[in-house]
Backbone of each chain as ProteinMPNN parsed JSONL, in Angstrom:
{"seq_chain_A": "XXXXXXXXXXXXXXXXXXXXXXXXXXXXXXXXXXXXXXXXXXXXXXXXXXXXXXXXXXXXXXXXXXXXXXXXXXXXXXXXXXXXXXXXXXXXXXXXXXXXXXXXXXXXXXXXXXXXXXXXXXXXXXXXXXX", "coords_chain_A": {"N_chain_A": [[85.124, 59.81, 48.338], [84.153, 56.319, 49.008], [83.455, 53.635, 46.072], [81.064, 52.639, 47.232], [80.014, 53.88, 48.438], [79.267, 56.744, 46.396], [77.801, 55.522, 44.906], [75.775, 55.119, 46.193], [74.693, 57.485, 47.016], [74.375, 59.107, 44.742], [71.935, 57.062, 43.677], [69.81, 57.507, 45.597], [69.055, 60.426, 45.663], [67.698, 61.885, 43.61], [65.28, 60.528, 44.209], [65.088, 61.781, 46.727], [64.631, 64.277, 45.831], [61.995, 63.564, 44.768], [60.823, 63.299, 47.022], [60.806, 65.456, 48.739], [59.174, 66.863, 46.731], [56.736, 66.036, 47.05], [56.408, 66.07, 49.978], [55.916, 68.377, 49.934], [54.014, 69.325, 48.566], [51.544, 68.317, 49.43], [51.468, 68.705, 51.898], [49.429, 70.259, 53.111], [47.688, 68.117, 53.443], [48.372, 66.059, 54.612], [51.163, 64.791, 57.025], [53.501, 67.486, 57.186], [55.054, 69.992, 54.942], [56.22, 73.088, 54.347], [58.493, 74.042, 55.243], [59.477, 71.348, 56.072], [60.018, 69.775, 54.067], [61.696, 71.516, 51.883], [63.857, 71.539, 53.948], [64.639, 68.622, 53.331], [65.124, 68.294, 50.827], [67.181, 70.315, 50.376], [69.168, 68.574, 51.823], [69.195, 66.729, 49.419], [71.164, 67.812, 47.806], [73.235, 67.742, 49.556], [73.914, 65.337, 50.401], [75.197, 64.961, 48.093], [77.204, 66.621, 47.591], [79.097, 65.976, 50.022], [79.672, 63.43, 49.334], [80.719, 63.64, 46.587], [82.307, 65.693, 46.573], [82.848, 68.903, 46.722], [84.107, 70.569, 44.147], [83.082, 69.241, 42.411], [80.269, 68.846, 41.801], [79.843, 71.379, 42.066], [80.061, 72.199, 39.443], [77.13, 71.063, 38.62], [75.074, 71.754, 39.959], [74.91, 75.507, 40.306], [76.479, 77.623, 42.438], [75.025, 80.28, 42.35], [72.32, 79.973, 41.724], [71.636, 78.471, 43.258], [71.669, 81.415, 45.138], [69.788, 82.886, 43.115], [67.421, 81.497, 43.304], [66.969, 81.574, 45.874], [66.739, 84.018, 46.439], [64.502, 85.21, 44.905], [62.142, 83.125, 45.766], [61.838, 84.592, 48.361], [61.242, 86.747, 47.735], [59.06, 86.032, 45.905], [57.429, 85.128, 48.15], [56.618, 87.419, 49.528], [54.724, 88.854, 47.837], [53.036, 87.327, 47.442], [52.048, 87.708, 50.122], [50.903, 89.919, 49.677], [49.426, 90.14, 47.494], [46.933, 89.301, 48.273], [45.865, 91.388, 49.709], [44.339, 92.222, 47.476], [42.025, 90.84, 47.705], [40.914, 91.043, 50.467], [42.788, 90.781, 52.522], [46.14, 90.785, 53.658], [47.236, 87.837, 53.131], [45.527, 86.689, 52.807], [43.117, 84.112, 51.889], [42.602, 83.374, 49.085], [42.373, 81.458, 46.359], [40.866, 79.669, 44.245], [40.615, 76.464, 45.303], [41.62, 73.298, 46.984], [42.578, 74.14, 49.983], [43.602, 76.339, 49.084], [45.308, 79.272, 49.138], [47.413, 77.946, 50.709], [49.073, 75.997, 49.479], [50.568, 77.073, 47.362], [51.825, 78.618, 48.914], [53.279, 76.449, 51.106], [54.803, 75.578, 48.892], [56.623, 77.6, 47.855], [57.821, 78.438, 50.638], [59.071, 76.102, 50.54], [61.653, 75.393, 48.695], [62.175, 77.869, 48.99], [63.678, 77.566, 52.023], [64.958, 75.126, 51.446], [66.824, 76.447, 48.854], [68.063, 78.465, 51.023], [69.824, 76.669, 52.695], [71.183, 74.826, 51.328], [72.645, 76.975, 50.136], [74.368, 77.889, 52.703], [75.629, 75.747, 53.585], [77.112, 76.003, 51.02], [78.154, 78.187, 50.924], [80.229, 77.912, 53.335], [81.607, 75.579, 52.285], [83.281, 76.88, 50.727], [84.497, 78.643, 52.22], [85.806, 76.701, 53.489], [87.151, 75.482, 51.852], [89.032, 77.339, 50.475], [91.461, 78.102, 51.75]], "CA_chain_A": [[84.748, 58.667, 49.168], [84.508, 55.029, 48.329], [83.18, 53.828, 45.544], [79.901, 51.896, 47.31], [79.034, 55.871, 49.42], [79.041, 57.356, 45.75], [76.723, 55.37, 43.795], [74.203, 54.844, 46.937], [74.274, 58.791, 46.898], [73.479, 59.137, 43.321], [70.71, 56.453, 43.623], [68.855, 57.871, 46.721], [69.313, 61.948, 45.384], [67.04, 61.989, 43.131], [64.192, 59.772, 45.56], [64.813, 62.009, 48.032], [63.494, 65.334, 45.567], [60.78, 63.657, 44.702], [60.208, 63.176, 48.433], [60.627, 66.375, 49.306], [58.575, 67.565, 46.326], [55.458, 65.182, 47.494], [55.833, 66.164, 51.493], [55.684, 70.38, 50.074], [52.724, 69.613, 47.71], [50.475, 67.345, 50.18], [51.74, 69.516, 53.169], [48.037, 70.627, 53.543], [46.672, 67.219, 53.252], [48.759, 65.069, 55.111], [52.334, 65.579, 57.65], [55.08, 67.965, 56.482], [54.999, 71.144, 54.85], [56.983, 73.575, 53.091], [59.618, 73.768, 56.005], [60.14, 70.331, 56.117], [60.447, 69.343, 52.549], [62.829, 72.354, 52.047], [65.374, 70.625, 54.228], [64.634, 67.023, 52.512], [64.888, 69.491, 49.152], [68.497, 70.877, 50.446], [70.165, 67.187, 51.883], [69.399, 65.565, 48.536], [72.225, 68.549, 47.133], [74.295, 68.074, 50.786], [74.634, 64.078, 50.191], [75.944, 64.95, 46.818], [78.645, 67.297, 48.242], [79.952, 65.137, 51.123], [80.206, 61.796, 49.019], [81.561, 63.227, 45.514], [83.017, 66.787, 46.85], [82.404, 70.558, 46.535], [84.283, 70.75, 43.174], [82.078, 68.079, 40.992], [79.022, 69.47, 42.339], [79.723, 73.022, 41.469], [79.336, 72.132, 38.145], [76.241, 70.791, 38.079], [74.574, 72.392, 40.898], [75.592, 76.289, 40.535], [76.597, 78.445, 43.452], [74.4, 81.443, 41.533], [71.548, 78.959, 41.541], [70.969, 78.758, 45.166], [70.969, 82.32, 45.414], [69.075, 83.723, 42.504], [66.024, 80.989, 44.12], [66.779, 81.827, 47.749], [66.187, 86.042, 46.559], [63.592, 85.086, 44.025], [61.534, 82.727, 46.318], [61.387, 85.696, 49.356], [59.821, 87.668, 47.2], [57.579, 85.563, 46.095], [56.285, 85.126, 49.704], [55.834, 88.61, 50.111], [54.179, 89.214, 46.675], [51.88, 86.331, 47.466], [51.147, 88.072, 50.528], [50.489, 91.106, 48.804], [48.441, 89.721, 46.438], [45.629, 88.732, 49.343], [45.743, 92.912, 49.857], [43.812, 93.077, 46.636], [40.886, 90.261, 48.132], [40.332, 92.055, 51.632], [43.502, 91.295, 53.927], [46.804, 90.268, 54.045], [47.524, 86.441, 53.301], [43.633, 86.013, 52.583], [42.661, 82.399, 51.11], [41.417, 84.063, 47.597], [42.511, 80.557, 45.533], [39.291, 78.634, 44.788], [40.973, 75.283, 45.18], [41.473, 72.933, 48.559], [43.786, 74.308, 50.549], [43.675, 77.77, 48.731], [46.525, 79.715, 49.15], [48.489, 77.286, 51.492], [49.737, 74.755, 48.286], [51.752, 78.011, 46.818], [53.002, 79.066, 50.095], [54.252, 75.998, 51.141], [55.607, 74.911, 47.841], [57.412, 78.826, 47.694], [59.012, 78.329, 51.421], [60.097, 75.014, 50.596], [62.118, 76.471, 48.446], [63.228, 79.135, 50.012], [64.525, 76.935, 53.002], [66.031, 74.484, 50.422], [67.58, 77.029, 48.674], [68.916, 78.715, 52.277], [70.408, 75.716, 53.254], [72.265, 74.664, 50.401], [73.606, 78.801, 49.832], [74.676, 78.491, 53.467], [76.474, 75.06, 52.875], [78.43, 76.417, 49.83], [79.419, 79.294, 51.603], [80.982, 77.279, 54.335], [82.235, 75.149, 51.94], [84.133, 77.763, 50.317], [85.642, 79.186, 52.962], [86.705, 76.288, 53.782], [88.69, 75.448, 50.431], [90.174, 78.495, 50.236], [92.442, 78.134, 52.901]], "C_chain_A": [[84.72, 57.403, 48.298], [83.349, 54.725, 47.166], [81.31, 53.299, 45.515], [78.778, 53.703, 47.629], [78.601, 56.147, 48.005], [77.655, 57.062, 44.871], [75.06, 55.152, 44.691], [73.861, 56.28, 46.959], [73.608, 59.312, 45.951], [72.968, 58.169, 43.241], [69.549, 57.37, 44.385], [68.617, 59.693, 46.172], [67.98, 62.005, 44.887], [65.306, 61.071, 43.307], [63.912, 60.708, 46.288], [64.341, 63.993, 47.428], [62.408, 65.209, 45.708], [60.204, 63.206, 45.801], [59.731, 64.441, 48.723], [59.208, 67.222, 48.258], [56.66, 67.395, 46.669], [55.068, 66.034, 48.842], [55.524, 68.012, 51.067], [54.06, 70.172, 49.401], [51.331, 69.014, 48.334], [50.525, 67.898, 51.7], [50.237, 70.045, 53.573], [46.868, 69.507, 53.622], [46.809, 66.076, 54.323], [49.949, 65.581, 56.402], [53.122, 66.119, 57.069], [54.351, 69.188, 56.376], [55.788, 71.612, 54.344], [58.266, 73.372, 54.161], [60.451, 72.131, 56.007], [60.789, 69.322, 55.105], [61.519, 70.355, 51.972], [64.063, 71.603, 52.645], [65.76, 69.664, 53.565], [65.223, 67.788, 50.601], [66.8, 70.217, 49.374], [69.896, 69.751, 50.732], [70.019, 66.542, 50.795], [70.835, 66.305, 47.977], [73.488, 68.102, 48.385], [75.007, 66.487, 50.559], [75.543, 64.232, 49.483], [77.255, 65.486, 46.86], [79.261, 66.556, 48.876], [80.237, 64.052, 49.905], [80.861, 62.049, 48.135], [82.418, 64.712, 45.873], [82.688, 68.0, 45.97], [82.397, 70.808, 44.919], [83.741, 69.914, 41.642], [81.319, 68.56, 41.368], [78.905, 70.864, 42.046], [78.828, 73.059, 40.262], [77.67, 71.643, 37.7], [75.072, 71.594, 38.291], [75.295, 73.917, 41.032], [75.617, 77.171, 41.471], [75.555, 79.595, 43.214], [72.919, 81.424, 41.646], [70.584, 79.026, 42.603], [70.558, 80.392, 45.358], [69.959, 83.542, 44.562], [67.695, 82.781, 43.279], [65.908, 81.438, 45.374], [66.08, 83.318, 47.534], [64.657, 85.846, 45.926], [62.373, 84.561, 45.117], [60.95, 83.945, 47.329], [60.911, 86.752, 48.659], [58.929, 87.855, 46.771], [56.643, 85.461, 46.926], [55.614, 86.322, 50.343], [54.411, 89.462, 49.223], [52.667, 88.284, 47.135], [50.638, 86.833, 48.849], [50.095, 89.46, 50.382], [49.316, 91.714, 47.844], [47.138, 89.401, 47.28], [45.412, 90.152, 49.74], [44.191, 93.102, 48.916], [41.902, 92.183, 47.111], [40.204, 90.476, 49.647], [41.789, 91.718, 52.509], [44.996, 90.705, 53.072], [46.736, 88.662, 53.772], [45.914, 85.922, 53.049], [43.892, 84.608, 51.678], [42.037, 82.804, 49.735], [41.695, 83.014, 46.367], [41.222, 79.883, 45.789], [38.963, 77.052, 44.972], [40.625, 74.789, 46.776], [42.671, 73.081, 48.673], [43.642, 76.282, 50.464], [45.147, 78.373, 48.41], [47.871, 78.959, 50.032], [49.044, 76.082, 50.761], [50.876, 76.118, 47.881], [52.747, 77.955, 47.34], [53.724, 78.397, 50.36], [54.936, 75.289, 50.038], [56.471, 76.252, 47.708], [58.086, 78.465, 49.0], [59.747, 77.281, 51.306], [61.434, 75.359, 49.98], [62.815, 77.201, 48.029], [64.315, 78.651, 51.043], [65.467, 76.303, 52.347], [67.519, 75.601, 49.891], [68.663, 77.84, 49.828], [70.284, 77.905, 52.32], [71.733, 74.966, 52.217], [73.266, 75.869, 50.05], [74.787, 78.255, 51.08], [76.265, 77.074, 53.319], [77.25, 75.075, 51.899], [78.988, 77.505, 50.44], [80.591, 78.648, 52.437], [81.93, 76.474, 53.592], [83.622, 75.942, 50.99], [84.98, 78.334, 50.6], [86.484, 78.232, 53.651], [88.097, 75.717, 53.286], [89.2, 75.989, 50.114], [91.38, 78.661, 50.803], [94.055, 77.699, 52.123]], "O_chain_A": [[85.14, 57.363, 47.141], [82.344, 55.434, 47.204], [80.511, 53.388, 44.583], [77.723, 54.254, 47.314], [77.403, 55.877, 47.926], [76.822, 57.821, 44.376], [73.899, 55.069, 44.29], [72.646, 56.473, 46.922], [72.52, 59.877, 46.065], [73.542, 57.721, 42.249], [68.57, 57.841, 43.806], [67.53, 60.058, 46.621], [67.076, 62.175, 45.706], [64.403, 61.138, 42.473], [62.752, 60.83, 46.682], [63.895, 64.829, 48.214], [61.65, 65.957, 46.326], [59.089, 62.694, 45.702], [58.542, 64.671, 48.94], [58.401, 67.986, 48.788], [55.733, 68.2, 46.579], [53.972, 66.569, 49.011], [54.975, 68.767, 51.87], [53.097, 70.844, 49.773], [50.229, 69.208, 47.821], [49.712, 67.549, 52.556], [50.161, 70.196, 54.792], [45.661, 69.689, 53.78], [45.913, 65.381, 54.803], [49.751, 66.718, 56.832], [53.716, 65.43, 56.241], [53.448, 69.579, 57.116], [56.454, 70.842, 53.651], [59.061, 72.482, 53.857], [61.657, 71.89, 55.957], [61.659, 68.459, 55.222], [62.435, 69.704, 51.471], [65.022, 71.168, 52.009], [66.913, 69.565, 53.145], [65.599, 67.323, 49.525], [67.463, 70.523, 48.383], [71.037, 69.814, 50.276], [70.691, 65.511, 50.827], [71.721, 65.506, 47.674], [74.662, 68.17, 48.022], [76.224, 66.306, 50.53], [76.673, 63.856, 49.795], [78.245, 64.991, 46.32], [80.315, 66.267, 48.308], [81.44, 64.008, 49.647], [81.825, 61.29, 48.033], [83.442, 64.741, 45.191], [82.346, 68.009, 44.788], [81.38, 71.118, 44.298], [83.953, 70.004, 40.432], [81.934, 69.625, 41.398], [77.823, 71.396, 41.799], [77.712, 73.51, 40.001], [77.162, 71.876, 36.603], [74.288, 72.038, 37.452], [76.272, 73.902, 41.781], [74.542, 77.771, 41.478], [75.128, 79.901, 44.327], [72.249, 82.456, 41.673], [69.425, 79.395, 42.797], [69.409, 80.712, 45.66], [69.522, 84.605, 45.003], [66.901, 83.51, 43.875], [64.827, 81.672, 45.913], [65.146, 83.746, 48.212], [63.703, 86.356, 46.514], [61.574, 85.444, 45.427], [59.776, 84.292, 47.202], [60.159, 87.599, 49.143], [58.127, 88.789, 46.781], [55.432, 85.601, 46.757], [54.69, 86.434, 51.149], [53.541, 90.233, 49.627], [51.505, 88.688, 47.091], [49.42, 86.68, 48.935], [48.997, 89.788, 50.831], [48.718, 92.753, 47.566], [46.166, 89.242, 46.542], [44.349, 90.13, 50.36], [43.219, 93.761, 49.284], [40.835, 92.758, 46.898], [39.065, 90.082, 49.895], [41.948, 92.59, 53.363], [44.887, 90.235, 51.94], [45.856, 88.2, 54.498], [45.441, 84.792, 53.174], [44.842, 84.329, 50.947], [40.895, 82.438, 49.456], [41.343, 83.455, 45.273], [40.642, 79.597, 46.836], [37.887, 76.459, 44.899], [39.869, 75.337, 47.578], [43.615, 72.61, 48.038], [43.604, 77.14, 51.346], [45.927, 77.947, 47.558], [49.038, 79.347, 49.992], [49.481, 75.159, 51.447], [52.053, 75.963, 48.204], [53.891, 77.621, 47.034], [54.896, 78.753, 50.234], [55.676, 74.355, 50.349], [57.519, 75.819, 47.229], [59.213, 78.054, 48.724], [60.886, 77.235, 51.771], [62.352, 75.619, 50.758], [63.685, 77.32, 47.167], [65.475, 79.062, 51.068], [66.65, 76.627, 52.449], [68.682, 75.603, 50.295], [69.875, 77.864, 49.614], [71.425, 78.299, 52.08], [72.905, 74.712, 52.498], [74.449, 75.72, 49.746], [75.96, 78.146, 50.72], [77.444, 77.32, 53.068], [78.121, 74.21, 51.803], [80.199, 77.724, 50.468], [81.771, 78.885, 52.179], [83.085, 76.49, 54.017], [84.714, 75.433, 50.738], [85.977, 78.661, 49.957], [87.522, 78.518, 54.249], [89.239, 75.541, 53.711], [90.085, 75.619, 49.343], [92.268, 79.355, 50.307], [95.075, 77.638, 52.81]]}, "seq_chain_B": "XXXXXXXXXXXXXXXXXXXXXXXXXXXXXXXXXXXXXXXXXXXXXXXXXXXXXXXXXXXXXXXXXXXXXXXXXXXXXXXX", "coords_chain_B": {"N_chain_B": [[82.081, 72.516, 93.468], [80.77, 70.808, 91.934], [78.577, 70.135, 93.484], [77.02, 72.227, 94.045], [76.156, 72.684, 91.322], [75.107, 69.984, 91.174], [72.521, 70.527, 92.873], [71.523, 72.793, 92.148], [70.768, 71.441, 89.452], [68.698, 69.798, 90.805], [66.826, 71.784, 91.777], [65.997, 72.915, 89.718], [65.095, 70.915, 88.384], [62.788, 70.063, 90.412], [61.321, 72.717, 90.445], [60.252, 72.544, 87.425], [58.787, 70.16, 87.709], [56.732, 71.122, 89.835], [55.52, 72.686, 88.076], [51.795, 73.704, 86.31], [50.279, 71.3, 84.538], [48.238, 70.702, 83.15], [45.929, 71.454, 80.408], [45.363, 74.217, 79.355], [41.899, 75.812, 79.242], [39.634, 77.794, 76.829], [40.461, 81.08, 75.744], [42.655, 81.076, 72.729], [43.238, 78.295, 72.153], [40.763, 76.83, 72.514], [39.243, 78.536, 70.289], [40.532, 77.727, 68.195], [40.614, 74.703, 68.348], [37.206, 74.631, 67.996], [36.772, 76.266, 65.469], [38.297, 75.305, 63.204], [37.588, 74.223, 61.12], [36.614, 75.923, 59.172], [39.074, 77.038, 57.797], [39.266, 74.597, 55.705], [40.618, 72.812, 54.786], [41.901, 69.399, 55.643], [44.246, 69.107, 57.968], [45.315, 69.984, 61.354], [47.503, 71.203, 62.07], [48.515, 72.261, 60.047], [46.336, 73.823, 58.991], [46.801, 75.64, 60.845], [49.372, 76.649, 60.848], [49.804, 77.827, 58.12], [47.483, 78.693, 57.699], [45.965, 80.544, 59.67], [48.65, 81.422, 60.688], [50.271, 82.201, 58.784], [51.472, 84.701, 58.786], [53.384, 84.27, 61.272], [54.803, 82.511, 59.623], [55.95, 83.779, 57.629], [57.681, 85.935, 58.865], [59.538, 83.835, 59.892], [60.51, 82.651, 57.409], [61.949, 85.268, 56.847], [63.834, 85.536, 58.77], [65.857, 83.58, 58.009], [66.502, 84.242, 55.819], [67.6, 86.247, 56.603], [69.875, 85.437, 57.774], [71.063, 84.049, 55.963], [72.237, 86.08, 53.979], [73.493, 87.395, 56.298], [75.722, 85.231, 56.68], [76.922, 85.585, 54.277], [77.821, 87.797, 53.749], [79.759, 87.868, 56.011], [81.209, 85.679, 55.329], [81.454, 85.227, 52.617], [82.646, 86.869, 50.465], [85.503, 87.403, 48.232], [88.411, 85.416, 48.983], [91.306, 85.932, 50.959]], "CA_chain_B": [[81.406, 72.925, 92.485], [79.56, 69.855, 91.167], [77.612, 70.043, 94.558], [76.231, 73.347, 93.293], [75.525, 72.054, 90.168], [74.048, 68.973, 91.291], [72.185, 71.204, 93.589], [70.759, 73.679, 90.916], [69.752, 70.691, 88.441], [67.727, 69.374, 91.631], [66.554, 72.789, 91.732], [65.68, 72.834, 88.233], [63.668, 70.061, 88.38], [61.73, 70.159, 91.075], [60.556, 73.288, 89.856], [60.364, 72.309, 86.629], [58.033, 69.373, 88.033], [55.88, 71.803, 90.459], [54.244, 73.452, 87.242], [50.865, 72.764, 86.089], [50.446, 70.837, 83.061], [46.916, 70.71, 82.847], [45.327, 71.607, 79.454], [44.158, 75.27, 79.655], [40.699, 75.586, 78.373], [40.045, 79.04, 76.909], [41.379, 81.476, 74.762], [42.622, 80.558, 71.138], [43.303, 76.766, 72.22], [38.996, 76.556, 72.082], [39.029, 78.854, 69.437], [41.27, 76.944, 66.702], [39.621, 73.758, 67.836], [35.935, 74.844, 67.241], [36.859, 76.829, 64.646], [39.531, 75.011, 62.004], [36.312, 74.145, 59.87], [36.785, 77.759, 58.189], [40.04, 76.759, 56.372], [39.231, 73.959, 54.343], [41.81, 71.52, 54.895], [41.616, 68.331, 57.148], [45.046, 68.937, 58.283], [45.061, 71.064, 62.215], [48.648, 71.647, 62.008], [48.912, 72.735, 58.378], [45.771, 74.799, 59.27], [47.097, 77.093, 62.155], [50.705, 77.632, 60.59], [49.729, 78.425, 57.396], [46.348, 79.392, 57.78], [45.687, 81.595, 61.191], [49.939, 82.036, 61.338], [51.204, 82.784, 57.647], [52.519, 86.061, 59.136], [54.289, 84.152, 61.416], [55.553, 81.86, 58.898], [56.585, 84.635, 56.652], [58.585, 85.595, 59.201], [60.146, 82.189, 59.944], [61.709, 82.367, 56.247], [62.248, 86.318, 56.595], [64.81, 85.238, 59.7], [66.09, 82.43, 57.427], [66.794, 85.104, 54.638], [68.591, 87.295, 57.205], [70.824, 84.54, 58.064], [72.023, 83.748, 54.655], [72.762, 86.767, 54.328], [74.201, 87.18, 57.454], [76.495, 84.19, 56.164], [77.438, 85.835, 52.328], [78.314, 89.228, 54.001], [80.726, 87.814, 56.569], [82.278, 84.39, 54.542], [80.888, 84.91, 51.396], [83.566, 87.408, 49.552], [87.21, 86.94, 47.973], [89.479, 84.68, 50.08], [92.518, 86.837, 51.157]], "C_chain_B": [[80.699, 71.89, 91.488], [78.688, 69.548, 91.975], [76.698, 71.094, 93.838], [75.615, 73.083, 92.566], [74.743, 71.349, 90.12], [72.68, 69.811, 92.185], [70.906, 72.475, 92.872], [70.135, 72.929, 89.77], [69.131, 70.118, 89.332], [66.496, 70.086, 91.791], [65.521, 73.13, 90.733], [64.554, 72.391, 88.297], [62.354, 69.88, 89.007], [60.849, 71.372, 91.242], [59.849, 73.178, 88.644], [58.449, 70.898, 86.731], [56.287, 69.739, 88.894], [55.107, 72.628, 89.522], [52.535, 72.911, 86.981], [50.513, 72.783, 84.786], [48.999, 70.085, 82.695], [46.539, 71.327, 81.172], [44.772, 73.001, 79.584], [42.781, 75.533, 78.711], [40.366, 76.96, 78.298], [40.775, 79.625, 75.628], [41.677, 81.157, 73.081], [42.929, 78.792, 71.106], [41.25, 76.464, 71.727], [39.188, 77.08, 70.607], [39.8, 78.179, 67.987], [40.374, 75.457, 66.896], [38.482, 73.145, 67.476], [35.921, 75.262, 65.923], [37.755, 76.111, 63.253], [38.635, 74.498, 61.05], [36.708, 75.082, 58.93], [38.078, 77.669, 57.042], [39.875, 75.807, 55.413], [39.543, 72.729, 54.074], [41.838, 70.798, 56.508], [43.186, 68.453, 57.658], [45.111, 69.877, 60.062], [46.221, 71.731, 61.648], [49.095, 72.899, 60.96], [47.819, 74.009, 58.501], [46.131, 75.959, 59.764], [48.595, 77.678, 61.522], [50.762, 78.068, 59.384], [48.532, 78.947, 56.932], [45.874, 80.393, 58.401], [47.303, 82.092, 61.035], [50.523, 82.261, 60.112], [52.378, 83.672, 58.094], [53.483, 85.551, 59.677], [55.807, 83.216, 60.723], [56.624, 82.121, 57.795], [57.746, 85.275, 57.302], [59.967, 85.14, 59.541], [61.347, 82.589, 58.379], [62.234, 83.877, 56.042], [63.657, 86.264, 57.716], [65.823, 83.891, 59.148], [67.146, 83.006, 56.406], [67.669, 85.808, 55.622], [69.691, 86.667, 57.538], [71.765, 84.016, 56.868], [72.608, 84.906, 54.292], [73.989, 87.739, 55.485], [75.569, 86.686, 56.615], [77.369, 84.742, 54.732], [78.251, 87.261, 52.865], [79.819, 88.496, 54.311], [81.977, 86.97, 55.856], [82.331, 84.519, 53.206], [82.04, 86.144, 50.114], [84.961, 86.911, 49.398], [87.674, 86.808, 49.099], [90.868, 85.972, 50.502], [94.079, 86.066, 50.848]], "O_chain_B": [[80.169, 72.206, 90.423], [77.849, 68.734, 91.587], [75.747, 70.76, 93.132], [74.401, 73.108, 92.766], [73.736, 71.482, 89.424], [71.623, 69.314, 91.796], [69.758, 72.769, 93.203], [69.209, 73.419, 89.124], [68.47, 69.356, 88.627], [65.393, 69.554, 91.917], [64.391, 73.556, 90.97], [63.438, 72.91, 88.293], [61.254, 69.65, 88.505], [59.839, 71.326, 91.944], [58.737, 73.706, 88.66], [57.438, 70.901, 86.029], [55.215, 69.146, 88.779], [54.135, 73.256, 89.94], [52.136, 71.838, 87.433], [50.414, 73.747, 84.027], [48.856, 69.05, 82.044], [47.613, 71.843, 80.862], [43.6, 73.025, 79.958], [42.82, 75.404, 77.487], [40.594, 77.627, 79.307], [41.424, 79.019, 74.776], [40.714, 81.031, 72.324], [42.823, 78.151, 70.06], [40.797, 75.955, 70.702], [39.294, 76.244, 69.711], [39.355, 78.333, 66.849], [39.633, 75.027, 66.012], [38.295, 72.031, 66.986], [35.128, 74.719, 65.154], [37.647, 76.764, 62.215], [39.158, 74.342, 59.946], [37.157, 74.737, 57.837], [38.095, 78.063, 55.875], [40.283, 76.049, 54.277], [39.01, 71.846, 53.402], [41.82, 71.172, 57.681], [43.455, 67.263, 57.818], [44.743, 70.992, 59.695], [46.098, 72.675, 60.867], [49.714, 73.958, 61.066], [48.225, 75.128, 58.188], [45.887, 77.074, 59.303], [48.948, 78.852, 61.643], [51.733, 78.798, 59.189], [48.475, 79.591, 55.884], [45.301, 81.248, 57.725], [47.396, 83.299, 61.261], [51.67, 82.651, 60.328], [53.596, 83.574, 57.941], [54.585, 85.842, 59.213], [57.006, 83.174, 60.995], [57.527, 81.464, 57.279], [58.796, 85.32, 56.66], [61.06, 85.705, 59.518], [62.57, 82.733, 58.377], [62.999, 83.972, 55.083], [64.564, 87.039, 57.413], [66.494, 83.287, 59.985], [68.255, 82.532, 56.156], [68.8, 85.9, 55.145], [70.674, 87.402, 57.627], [72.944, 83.67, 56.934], [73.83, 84.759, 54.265], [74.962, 88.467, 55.289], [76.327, 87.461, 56.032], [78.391, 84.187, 54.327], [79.261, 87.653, 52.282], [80.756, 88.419, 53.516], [83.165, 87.281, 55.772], [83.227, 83.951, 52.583], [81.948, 85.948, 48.902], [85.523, 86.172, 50.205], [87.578, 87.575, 50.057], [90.879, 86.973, 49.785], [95.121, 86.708, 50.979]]}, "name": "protein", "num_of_chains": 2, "seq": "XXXXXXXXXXXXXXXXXXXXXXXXXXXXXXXXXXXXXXXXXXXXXXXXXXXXXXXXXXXXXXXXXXXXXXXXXXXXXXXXXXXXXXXXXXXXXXXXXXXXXXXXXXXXXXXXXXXXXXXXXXXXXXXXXXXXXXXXXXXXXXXXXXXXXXXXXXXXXXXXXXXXXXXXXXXXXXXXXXXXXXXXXXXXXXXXXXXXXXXXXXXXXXXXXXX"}
């Protein structure tokens, strides 16, 4: 793309982590949450694709990347709920902070979704350059 | 056949319109909003879906995970 798309992409990218990393970590304080910072957490990688293309972006960002976090993350979420087994239930609140256990969680699905979303976007993009 | 149509989104609506959209009082609607003291956090929202609904939130990214998957099975090997 042209050369104004590229550099407003790489300005705003790196804004729009530490957006997403704010709306996952305050998600219990304020609006958002791990879901919604996850997406904001997967379009800062999706700008970067559309404006400079699949094959510059590989490199920086690796296909491998997305899915060792996407596997890694889901099993953090189950571990985490796992881990509330050993304080009487399931998903129990056993952190002695504010919030408790809902700062982990949604900082682990964020993510998770992030990572999703960007996997599912390189797949697509793959199959579509193969052609 | 756009009589029909028009006919069935009339349909639609004026059922759609005949519900009642009253507030039910009752049930876990009382109970989350007497109750959301117990978690901690001034947030409701943030309360009920990751406080009272984890499970279903776990879920949420366990149908998320099946989908990328989904996605790596079908697209995701050597091109032909």
């Amino acid at each position: 793309m042209s050369t104004v798309v590229r550099s407003t992409t790489k300005m705003i990218s790196p804004f729009l982590v530490t957006y997403a990393a704010y709306i996952m970590l305050y998600g219990h304080l304020s609006p958002g949450g791990g879901f919604q910072g996850g997406v904001i957490l997967a379009v800062a990688v999706i700008l970067l694709i559309t404006s400079h293309g699949y094959k510059k972006v590989r490199k920086r960002f690796k296909f491998n990347w997305a899915s060792l976090i996407e596997s890694s993350a889901g099993a953090m979420l189950v571990l985490l709920g796992i881990a509330g087994i050993a304080f009487g239930a399931f998903y129990s609140n056993f952190l002695p902070m504010e919030g408790g256990v809902i700062v982990p969680f949604n900082v682990i699905v964020g993510l998770e979704v992030g990572a999703a979303f960007t996997f599912v976007f390189y797949i697509l993009l793959r199959w579509v350059e193969s052609d | 056949m756009r009589v029909i149509a028009l006919l069935l989104t009339l349909a639609l609506g004026a059922f759609l319109l005949g519900l009642s959209y009253s507030p039910s009082y009752g049930g876990s609607y009382t109970y989350y909003v007497t109750n959301w003291g117990e978690i901690g956090i001034p947030n409701l929202v943030s309360a009920i879906l990751a406080g009272w609904r984890a499970y279903d939130s776990l879920g949420e990214a366990s149908l998320l995970f099946t989908a990328v998957i989904g996605f790596y099975l079908l697209l995701g090997g050597k091109k032909k």
